[in-house]
Backbone as a ProteinNet text record, in pm:
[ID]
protein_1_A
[PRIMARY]
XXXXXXXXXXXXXXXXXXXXXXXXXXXXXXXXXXXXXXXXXXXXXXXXXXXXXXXXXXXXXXXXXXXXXXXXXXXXXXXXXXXXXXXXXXXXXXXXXXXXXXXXXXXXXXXX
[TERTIARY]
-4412.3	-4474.2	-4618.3	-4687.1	-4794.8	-4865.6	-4885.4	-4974.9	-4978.5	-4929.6	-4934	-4836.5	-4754.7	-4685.9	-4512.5	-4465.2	-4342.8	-4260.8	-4184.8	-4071.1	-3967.2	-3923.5	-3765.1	-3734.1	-3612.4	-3577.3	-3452.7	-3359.2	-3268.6	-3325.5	-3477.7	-3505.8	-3624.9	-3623.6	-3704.9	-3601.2	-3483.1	-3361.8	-3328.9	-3336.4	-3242.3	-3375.6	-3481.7	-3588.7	-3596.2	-3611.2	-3589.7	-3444.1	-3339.6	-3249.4	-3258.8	-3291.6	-3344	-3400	-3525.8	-3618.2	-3553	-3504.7	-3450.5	-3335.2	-3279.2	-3108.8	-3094.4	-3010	-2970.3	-3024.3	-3171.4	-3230.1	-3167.9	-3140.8	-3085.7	-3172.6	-3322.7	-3433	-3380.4	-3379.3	-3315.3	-3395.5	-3493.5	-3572.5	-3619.3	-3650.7	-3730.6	-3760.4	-3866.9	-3852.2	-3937.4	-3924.2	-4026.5	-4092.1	-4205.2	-4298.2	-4425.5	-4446.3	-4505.1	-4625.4	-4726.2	-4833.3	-4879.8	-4884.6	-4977.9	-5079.7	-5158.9	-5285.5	-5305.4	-5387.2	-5413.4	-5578.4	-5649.2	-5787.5	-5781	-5856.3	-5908.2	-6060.7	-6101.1	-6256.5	-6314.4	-6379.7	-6417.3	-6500	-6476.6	-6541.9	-6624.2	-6563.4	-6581.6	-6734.5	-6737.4	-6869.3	-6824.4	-6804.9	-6761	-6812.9	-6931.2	-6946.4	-6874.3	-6848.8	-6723	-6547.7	-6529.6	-6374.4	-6324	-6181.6	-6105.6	-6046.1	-6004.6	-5877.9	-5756.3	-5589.4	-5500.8	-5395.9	-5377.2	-5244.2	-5083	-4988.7	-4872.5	-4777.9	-4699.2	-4668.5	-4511.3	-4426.3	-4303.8	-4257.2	-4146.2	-4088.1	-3899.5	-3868.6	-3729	-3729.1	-3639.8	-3608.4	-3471.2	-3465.7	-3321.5	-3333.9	-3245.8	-3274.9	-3210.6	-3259.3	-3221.5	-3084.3	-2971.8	-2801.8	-2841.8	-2722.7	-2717.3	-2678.7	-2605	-2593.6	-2609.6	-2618.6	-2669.9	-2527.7	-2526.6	-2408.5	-2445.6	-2355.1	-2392.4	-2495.5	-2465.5	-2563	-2638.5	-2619.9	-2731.7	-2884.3	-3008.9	-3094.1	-3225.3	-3291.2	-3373.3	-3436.9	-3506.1	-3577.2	-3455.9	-3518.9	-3415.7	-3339.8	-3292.3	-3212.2	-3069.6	-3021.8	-2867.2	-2876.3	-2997.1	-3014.2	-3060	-3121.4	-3168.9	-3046.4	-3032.8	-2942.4	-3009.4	-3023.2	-3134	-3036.4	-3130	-3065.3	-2972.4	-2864.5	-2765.8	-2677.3	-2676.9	-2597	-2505.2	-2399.4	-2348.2	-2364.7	-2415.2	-2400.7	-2540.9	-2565.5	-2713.5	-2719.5	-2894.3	-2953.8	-2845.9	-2794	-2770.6	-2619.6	-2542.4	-2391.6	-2416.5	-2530.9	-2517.2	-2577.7	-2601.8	-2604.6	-2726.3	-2765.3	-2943.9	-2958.1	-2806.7	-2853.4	-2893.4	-2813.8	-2842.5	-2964.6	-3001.2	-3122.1	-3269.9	-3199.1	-3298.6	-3360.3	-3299.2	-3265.3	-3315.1	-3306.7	-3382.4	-3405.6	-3503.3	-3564.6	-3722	-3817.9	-3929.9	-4032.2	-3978.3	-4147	-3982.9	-3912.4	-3864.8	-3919.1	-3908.6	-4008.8	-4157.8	-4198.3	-4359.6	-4383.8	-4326.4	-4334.6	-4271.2	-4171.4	-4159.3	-4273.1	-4345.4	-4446.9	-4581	-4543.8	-4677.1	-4650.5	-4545.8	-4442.5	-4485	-4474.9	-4470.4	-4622.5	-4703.4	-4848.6	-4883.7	-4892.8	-4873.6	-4843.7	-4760.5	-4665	-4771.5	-4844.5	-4857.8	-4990.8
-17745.2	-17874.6	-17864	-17971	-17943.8	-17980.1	-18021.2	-18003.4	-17878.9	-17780.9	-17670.1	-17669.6	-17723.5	-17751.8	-17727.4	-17686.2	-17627.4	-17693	-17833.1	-17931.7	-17869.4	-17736.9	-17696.1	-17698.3	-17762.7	-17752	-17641.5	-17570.6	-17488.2	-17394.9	-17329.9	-17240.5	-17205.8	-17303.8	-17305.8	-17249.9	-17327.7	-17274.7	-17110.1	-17083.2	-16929.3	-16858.8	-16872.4	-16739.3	-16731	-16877.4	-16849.3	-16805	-16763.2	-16742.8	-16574.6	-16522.4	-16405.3	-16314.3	-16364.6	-16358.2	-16322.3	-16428.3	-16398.2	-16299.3	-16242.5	-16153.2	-16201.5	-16047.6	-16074.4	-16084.1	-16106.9	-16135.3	-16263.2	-16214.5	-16284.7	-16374.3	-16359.7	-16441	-16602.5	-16708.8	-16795	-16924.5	-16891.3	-17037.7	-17063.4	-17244.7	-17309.9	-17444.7	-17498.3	-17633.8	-17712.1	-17821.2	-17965.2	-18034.7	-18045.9	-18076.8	-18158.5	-18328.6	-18414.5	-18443.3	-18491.1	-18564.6	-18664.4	-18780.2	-18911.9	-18913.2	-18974.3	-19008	-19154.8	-19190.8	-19359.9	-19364.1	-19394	-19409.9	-19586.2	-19588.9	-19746.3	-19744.9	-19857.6	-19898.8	-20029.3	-20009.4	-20139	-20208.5	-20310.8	-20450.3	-20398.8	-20304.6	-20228.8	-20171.9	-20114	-19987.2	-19893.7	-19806.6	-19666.6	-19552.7	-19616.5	-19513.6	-19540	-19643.9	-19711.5	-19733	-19531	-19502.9	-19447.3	-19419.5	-19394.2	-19306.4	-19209.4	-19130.9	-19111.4	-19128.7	-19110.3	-19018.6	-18916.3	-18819.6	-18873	-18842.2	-18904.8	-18822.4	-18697.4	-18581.7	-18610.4	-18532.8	-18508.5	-18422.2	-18325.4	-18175.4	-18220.1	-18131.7	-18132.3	-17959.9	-17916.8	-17763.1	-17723.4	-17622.1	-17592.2	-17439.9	-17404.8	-17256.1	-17310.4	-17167.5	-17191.4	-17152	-17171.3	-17141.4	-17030.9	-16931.3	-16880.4	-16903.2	-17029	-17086.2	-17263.9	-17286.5	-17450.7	-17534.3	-17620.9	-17704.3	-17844.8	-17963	-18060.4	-18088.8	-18242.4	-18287.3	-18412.1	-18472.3	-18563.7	-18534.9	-18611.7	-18564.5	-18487.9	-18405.6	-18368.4	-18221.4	-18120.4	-18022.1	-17912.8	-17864.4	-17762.2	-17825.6	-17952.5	-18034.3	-17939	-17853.6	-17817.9	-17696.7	-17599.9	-17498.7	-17564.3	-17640.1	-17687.5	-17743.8	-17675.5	-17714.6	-17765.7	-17869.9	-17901.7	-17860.4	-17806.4	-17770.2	-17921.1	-17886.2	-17939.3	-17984.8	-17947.8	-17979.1	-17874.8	-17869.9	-17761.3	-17800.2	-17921.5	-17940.1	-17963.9	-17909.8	-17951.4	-18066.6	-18126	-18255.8	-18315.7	-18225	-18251.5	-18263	-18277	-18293.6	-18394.9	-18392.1	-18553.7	-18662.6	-18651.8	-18762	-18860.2	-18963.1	-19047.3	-19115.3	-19167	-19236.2	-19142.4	-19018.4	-18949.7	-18855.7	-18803.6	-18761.3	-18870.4	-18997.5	-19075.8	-19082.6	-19056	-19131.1	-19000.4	-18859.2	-18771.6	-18654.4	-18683.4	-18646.4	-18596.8	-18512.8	-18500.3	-18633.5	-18632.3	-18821.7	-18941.1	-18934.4	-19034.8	-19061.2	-18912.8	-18920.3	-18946.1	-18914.1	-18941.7	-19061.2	-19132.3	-19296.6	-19387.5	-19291.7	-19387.4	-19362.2	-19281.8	-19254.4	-19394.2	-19388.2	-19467.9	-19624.5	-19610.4	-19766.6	-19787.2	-19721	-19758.3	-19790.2	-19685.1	-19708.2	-19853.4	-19886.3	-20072	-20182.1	-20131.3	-20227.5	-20204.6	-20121	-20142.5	-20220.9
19554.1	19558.9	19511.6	19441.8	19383.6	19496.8	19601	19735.6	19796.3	19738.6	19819.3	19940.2	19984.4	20109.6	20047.2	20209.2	20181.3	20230.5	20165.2	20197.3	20160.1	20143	20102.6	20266.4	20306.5	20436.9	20421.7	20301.3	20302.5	20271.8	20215.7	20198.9	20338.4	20406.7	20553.8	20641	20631.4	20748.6	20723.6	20587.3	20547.9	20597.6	20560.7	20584.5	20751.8	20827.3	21001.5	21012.8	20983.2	21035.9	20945.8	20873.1	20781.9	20920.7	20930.4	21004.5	21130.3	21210.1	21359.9	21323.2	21239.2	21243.9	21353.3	21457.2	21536.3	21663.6	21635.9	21778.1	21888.7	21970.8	22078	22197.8	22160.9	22207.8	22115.8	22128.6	22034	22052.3	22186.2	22225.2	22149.3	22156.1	22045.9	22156.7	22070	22107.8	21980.1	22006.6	21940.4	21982.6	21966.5	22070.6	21933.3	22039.6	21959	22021.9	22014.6	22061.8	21981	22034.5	21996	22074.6	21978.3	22017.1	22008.1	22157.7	22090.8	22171.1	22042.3	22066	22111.8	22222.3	22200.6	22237.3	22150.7	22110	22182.4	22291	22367.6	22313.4	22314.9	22206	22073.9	22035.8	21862.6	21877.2	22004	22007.9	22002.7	21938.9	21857.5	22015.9	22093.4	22185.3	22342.5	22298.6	22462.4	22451	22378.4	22335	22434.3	22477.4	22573.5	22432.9	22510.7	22451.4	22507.4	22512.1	22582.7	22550.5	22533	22476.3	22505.5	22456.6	22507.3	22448.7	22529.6	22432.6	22455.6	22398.7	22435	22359.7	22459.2	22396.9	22429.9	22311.2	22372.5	22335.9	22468.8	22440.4	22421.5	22347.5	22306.8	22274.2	22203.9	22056.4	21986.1	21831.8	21725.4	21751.4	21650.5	21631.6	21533.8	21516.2	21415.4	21264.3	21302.8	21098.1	21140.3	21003.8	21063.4	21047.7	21123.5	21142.7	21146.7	21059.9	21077.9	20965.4	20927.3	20800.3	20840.2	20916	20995.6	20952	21027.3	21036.2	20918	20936.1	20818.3	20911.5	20793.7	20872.1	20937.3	21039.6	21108.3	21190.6	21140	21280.9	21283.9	21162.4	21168.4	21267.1	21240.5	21329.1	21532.2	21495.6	21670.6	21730.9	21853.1	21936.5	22083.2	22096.2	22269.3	22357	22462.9	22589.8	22635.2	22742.1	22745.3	22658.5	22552.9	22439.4	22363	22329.2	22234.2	22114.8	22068.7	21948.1	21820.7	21734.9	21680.2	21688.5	21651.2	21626.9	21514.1	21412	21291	21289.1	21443.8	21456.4	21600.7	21659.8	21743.2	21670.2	21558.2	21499.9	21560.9	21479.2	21456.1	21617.1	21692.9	21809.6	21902.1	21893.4	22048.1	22022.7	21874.4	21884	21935.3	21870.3	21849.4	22023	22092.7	22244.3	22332.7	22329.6	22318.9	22325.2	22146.7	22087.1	22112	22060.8	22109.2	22093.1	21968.5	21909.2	22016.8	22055	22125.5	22230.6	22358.3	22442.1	22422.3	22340.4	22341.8	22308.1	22272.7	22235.5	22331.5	22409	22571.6	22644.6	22666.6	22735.4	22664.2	22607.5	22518.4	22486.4	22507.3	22538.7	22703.9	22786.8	22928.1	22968.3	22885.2	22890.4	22867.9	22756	22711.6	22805.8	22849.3	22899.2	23052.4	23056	23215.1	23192.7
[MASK]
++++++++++++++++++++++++++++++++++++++++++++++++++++++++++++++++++++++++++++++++++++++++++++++++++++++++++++++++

């Protein structure tokens, strides 16, 4: 990529799965944070800052399964699940997911 940045997601999956052989350590997780600045009556020095994070934990699989999704979703498997992000498919990741939780958190914030 002419930004310097590395969007191959099949040459991202083969080098982490290269990388791990047969190591049997397999944890992973995803882990998001938002930020929401607010600015009291637009004085730059009367700001609040609020974090609003969310993780989902799982490990990596040893080959990727499933075409859903984007990134290492075929390798991530979340805890309680046998199946990758990338074989439960857009609702049940969507529902949770790491940026799912962190945007309920930041949804509930609002709302209060």
């Amino acid at each position: 990529y002419a930004d310097g940045t590395d969007h191959d997601s099949e040459a991202n999956m083969a080098k982490l799965l290269r990388e791990l052989g047969d190591n049997t350590h397999r944890e992973a997780r995803f882990r998001t944070v938002i930020a929401l600045i607010l600015v009291a009556d637009g004085d730059p020095s009367a700001t609040r800052e609020y974090l609003f994070d969310g993780e989902v934990k799982g490990k990596i699989g040893t080959e990727k399964h499933g075409s859903e999704g984007f990134g290492y979703d075929p390798l991530f498997i979340p805890d309680g699940y046998d199946k990758s992000f990338a074989q439960l498919g857009e609702d049940i990741k969507n529902q949770i997911s790491h940026r799912a939780r962190a945007v309920r958190k930041l949804a509930d914030f609002l709302k209060s």
